[in-house]
C-alpha positions in Angstrom: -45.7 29.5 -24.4 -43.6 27.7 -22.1 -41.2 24.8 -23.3 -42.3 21.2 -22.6 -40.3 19.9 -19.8 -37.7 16.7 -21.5 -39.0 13.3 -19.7 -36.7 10.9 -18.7 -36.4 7.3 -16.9 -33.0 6.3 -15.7 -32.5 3.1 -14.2 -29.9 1.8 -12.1 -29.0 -0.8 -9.2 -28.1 0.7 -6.3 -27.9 -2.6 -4.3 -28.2 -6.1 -5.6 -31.9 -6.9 -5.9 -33.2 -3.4 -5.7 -34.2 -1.5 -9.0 -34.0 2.4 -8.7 -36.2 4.2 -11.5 -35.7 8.0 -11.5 -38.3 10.2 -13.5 -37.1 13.4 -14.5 -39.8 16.5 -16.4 -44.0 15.7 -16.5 -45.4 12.5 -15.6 -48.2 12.3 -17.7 -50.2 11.3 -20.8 -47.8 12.2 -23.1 -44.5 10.5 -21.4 -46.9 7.5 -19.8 -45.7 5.1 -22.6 -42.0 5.8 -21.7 -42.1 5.4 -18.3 -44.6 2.4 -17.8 -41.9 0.2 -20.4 -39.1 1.7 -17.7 -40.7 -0.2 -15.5 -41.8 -2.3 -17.8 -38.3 -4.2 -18.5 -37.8 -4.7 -14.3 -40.6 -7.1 -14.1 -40.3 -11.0 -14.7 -39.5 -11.9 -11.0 -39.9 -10.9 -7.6 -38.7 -7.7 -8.1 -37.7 -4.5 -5.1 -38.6 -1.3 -6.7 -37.8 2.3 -5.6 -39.1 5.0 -7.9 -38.0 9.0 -7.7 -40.0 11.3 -8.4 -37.5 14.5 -7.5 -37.1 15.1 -10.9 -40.6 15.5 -11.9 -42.6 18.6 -11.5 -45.9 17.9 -12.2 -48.1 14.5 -12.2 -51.7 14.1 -13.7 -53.9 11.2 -13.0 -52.7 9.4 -15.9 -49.0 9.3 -14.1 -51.1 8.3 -11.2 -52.7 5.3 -12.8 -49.5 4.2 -13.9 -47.7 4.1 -10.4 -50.4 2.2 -9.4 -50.6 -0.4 -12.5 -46.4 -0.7 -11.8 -46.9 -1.2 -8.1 -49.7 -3.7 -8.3 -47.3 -5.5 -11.4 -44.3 -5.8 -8.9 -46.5 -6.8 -5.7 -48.6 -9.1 -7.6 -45.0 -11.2 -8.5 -44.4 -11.0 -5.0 -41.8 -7.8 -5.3 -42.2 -4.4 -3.4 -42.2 -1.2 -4.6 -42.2 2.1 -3.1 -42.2 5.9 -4.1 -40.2 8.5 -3.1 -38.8 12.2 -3.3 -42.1 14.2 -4.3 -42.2 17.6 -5.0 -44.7 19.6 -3.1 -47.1 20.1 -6.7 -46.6 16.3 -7.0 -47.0 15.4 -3.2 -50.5 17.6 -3.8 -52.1 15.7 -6.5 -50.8 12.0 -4.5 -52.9 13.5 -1.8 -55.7 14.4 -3.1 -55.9 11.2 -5.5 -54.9 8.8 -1.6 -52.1 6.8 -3.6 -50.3 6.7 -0.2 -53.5 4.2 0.5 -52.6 1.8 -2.4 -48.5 2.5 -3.0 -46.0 3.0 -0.7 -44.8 6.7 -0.2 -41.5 8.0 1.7 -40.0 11.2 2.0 -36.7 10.1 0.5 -34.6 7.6 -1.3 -32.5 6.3 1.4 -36.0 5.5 3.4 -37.6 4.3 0.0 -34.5 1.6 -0.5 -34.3 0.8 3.1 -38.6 -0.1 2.9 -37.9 -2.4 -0.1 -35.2 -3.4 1.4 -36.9 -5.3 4.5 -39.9 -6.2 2.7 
């Protein structure tokens, strides 16, 4: 029996106007309630949005569904958001589920403040 990975979200402003939300451990079911009110409690204006997924090894479609649900939140108060940093298992299931066709993917999270940035 392996032990359960410890999730966290850490946020933090790395520049004025741009929120930085870094996942650490599984992005799933079980820590979906934790990380959607992360991002959660950046909402309320236009908002620019990185999220890093370095930290987190593994992603089900529940994790997916809530990317996309916090994505279309931000856009849809006329923010951006992007995602960067995955690891290759993560990066696997993105692909195979096409999030890069409804969020924003970059490799890292220089390029992920620097496309929220301009936006």
């Amino acid at each position: 029996m392996r032990d359960e990975p410890v999730f966290a979200a850490e946020t933090s402003e790395p520049e004025a106007g741009i929120d930085l939300v870094v996942f650490t451990g599984d992005l799933d079911f079980a820590s979906g309630e934790q990380a959607s009110a992360a991002l959660a409690a950046l909402s309320g204006e236009a908002r620019r949005v990185v999220v890093d997924l370095s930290g987190v090894g593994f992603v089900d479609s529940s994790g997916v569904k809530m990317l996309v649900a916090a994505a279309r939140a931000v856009e849809g108060e006329g923010g951006t958001f992007a995602v960067c940093a995955a690891s290759a298992p993560v990066r696997r299931v993105i692909d195979i589920l096409h999030l890069d066709q409804v969020v924003r993917l970059v490799e890292t999270r220089a390029e992920a403040i620097a496309a929220v940035r301009v936006s």
